[in-house]
N, C-alpha and C positions, 0 to 999 in steps of 0.2 A: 379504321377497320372496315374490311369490306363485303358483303353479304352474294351469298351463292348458293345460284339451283347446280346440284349435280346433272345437269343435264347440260349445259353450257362447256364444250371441248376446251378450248384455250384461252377462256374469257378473259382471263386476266391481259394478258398480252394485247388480246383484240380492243379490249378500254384504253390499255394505253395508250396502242397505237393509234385509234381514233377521238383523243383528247375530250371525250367525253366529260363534262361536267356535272358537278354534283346539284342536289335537287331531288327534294318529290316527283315533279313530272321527269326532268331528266333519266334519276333512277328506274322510273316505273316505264321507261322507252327502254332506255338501255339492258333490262331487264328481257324485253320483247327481241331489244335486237341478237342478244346475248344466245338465245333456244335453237339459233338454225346450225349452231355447231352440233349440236346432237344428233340432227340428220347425220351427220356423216356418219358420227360413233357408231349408231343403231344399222346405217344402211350395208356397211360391210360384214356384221354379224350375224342379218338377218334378210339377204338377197333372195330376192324368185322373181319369176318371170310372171308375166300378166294373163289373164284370160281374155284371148282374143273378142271374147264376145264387149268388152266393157270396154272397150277402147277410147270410145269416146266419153265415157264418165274418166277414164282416166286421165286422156289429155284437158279435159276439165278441168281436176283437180290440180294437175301440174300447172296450169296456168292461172288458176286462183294462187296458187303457190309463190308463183313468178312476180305475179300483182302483189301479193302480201309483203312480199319480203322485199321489191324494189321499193312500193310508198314506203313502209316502214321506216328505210333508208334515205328516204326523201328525194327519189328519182323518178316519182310521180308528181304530176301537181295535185293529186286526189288526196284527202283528208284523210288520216290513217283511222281517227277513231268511227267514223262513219263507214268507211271501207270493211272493220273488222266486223259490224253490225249487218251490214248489207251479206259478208262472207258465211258469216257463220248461219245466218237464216237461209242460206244457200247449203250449208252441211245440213242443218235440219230436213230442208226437202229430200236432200241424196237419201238421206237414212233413213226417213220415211217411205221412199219408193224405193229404193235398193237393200236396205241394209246396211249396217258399218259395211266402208270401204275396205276388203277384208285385203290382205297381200296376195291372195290367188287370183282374185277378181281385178286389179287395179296396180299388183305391182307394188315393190316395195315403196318407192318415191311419192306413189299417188297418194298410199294409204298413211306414210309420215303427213303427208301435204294436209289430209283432214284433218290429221290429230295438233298438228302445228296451230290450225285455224281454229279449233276447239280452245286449246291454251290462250287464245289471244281473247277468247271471249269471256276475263274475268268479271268482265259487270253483269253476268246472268250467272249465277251460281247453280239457279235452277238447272239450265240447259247445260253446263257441264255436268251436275248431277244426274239426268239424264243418260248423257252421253255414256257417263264411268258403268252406268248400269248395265247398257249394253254392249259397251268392250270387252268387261269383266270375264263371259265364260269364253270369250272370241281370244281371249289372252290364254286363258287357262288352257286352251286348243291349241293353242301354235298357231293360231291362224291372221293375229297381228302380232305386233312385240310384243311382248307383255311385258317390256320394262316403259311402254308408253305407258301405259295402264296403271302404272307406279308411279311414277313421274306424276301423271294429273293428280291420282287421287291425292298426292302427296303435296301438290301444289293446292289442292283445294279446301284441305282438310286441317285440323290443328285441333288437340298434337296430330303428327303422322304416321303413317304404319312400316312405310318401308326404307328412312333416313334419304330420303335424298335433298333436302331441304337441308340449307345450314349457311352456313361463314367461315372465312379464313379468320381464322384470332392466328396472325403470327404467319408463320409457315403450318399451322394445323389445320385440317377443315374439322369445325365442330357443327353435329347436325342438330337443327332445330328439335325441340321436345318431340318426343316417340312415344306412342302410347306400346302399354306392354313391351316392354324393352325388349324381354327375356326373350319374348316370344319373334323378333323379327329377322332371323336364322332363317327360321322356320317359312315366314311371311314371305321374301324371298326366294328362297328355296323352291316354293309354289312356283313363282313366277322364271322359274330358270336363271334367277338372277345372282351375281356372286354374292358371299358373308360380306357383311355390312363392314365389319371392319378392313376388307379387302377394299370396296369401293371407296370408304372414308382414306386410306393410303393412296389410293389413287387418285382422290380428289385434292388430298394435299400434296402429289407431284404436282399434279399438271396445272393446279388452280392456285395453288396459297407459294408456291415455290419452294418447298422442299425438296432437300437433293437427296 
């Protein structure tokens, strides 16, 4: 049995195909390498162009991006857990001096780029706590995803609000405990995001192999 963020496009496929082994630390990599398929899902449903003026915080963040996800992969010699430590105290100052990286300011790629380097920094709960704080009414605006903004709180949080956390049992994806079940139509909804049972079908195409 095997364990899934809905955020991850074709993971299942992508572990095969790179003979990934089981394990704690394995898992909790492959878990990191598994998040950059999302980028793409998010980036074609939610494209804009950049504000010339930030250009260079942008191509910042696309190259902490580059860095992130080359070590990750192990095509740095730099050490990924210290890399994510060093990055993400690097998202704190942006956000301090700038603000979230919004998609008008930075561009849709830039502003996955932060939220990617947020995710990786599960050893401060704090500072993703943080972070969700101030995403939250930048989501409710249209002015990042706001299915990133779900994604984390959902990766952060237990139970979660908006099912994107779960497992293939079978060819089914079943999501992790939901707090207020009834109510997560609704929770979504906010978020511009499809009925949960919509995304749980589509995570058992694309993920658990249902035909």
């Amino acid at each position: 049995m095997k364990y899934w963020d809905m955020r991850w496009g074709l993971i299942n496929r992508y572990n095969r195909s790179q003979g990934l082994r089981a394990g704690v630390k394995s898992s909790r990599m492959n878990d990191m390498r598994n998040l950059y398929s999302i980028v793409f899902l998010c980036a074609i449903s939610n494209f804009s162009f950049a504000n010339g003026g930030y250009s260079s915080l942008r191509q910042e963040l696309n190259q902490m991006m580059e860095l992130d996800q080359s070590t990750l992969h192990g095509k740095t010699d730099l050490n990924f857990e210290e890399l994510r430590v060093k990055q993400a105290n690097r998202i704190q100052e942006i956000v301090t001096e700038f603000g979230w990286p919004t998609v008008d300011m930075v561009g849709q790629d830039a502003s996955q780029a932060a939220w990617i380097i947020v995710q990786h920094a599960d050893y401060d709960k704090g500072f993703q706590d943080r972070m969700l704080k101030i995403m939250r009414p930048l989501a409710l605006e249209g002015k990042i995803n706001p299915a990133n903004y779900a994604y984390l709180y959902d990766r952060t949080h237990h139970p979660q609000l908006y099912g994107t956390q779960g497992k293939c049992e079978g060819t089914d994806f079943t999501p992790f405990p939901i707090q207020d079940v009834e109510d997560i139509d609704s929770r979504r909804l906010e978020l511009k995001m499809t009925t949960a049972q919509a995304y749980w079908d589509m995570a058992s195409e694309r993920m658990c192999g249902r035909k």
